[in-house]
N, C-alpha and C positions, 0 to 999 in steps of 0.2 A: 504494500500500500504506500510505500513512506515512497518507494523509488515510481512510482507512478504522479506521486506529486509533483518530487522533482522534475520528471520529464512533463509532466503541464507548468509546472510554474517557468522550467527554461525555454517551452512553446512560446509560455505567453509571452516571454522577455523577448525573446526573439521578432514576434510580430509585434510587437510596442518599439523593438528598435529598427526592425522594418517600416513603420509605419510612419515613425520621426526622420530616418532618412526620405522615405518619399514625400511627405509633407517639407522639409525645407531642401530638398532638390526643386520642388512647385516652386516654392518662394523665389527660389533664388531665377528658375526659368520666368517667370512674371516680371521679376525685374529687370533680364534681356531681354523682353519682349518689351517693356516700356523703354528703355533704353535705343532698342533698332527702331523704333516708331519715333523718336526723336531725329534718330541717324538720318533715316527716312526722307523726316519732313524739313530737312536741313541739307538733304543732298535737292531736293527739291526745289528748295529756298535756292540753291548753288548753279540750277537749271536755268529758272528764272531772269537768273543776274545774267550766267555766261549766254542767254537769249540776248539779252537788252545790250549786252556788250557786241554781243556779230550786228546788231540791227544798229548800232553805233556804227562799229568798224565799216558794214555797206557804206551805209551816206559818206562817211569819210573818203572810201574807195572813189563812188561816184562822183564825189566834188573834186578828185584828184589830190588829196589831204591826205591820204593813205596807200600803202602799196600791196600788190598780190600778196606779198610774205604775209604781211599782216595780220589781212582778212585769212589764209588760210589758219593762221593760227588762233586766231579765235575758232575759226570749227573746228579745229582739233583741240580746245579748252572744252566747246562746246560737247562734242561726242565724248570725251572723259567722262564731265560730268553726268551724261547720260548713261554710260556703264555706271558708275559708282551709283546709281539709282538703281539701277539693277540690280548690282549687287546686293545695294541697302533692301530691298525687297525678297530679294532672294533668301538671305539671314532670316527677315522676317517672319517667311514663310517654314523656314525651318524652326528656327525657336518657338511657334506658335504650334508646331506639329511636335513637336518633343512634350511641350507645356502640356496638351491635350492628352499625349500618351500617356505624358507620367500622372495625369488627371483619371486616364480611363474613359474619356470619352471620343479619343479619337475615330474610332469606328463610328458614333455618331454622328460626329461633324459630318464625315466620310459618305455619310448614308447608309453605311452597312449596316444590317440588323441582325443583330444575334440572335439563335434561336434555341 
């Protein structure tokens, strides 16, 4: 009887410390996920600018103020910061799929139904 307890009471320890590792594994995936949604909206922010910067650099081109080299390198500032939004999405999409795993509900997001 005594060794039967033992092995529940080291069950229970077990999934109590199972349960505190996946509970702040959660935590800490929530706080990459709000972290890459900053990244996100900041490569975004970086989209914007490097736009209004090539829509500068054309007129400049136009008016004769600026040169070929120029303008190409703003598109190429420009398509950077267009990966790096990618990639910031791409992150996203993954620490949001991890969050949900180690949540358990990933299959749901997913549409799967378990039966």
């Amino acid at each position: 009887i005594q060794k039967a307890r033992l092995e529940q009471a080291r069950r229970r320890a077990l999934r109590t410390a199972s349960l505190q590792s996946l509970t702040a594994r959660a935590e800490a995936l929530q706080i990459q996920v709000r972290g890459q949604r900053e990244r996100l909206a900041l490569a975004e922010r970086r989209v914007a600018i490097a736009r209004a910067k090539l829509g500068n650099e054309r007129e400049k081109y136009r008016n004769g103020v600026s040169t070929l080299d120029d303008l190409v390198r703003f598109q190429q500032n420009l398509d950077q910061t267009l990966i790096g939004v990618q990639r910031a999405t791409v992150e996203l999409r993954v620490r949001r799929a991890e969050l949900l795993k180690v949540s358990g509900v990933l299959h749901a997001d997913l549409g799967i139904q378990v039966q």
